[in-house]
NUTI-277761 format. One record per atom (N, C-alpha, C): x, y, z; residue in three letters. Coordinates in pm, whole numbers, plus 50000, padded with zeros to 5 digits. Example, Ala and Ser with C-alpha at 12.3 -4.5 7.8 and 13.67 -1.06 7.14 Angstrom:
513194943150780ALA
512304955050780ALA
513204967050780ALA
512854977550708SER
513674989450714SER
512905000350787SER
end
This chain:
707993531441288UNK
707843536641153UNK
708153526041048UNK
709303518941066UNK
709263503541017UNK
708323501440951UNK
707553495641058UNK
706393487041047UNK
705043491640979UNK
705163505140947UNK
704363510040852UNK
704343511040729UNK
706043513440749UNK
706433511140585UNK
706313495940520UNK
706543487240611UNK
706733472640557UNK
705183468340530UNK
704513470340617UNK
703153465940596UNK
702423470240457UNK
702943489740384UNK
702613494440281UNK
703303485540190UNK
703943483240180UNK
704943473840099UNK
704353455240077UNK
703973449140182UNK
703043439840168UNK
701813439640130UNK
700883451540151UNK
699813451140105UNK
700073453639933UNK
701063461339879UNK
701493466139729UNK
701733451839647UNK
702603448139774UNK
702753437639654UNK
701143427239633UNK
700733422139770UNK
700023414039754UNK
699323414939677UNK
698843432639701UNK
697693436239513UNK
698263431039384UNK
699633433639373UNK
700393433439242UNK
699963412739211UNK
700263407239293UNK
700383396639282UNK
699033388239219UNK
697703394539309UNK
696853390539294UNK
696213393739121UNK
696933405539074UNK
696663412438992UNK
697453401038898UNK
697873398538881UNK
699053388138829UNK
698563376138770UNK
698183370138884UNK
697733355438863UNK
696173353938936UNK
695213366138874UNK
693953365538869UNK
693433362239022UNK
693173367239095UNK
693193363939248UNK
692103370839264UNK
691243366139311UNK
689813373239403UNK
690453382439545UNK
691343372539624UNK
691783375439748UNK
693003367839771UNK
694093373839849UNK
694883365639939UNK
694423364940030UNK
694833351640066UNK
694683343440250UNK
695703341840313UNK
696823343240244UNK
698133344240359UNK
699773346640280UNK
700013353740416UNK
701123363240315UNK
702153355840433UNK
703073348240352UNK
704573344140487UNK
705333350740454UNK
705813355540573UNK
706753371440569UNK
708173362240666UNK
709533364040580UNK
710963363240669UNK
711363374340750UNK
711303373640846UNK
711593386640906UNK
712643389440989UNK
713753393840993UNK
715133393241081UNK
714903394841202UNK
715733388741271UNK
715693390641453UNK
716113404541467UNK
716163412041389UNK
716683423641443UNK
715593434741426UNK
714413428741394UNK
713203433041338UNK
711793426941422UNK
712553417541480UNK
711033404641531UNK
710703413441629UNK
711003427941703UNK
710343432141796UNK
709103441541774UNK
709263440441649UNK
708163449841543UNK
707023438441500UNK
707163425341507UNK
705533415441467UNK
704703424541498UNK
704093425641581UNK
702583428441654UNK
702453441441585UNK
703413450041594UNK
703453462741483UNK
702943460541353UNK
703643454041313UNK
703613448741139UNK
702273447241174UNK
701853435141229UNK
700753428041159UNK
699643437141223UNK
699673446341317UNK
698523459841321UNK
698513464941210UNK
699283475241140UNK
699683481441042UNK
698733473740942UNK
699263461940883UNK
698873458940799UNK
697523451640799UNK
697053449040904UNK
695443452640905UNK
694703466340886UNK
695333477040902UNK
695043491540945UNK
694993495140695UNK
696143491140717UNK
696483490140545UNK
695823485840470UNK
695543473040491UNK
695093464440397UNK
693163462440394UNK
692583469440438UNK
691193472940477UNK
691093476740334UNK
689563472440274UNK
689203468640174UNK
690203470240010UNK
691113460540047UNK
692383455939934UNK
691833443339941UNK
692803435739807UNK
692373420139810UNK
693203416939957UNK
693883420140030UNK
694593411640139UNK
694223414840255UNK
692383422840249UNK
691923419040397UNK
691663412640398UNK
692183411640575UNK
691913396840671UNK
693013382240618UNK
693883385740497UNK
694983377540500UNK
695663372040632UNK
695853361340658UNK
696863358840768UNK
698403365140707UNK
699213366740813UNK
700133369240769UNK
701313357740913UNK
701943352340827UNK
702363341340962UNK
703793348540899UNK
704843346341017UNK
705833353241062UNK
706793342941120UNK
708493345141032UNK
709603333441064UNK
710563341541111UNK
711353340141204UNK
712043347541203UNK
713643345041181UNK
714723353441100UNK
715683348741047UNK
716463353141102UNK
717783347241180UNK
718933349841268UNK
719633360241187UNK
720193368841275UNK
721193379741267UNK
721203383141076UNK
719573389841106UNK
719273393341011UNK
718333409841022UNK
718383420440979UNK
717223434440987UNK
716593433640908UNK
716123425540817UNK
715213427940695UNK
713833421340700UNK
713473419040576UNK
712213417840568UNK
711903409340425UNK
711343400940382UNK
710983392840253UNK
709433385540285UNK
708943385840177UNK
708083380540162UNK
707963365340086UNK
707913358940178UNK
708283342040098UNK
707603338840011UNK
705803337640053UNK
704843336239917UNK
703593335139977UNK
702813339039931UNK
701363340639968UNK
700563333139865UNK
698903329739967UNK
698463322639913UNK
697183327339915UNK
696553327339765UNK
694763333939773UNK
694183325139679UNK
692873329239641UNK
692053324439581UNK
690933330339459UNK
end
């Protein structure tokens, strides 16, 4: 359930962002993601293909770090065009 919520939450912002600083599309969203969370990737990044279907952040990559003895979630910075 996580991973549904986080993915709604990445696709929100990425709109907001794009909306922001004039963006046709994002191409990639780098997400921090806690080790206490990294068993949810493949989740997340389903989800947020499932989400992000005709938003500016389909087909964004979304590349994934993962941060020691950490549960959360941040979005470092994305990049579109």
């Amino acid at each position: 359930m996580h991973s549904l919520a986080f993915a709604q939450d990445i696709v929100n912002v990425a709109a907001s962002e794009a909306k922001k600083y004039n963006l046709g599309r994002i191409t990639k969203i780098n997400i921090l993601l806690g080790d206490g969370l990294a068993d949810h990737e493949d989740s997340l990044k389903f989800s947020f293909g499932l989400l992000s279907k005709g938003t500016v952040a389909e087909n964004a990559e979304i590349a994934v770090k993962i941060k020691p003895n950490d549960f959360g979630m941040k979005i470092e910075n994305m990049e579109g065009e």
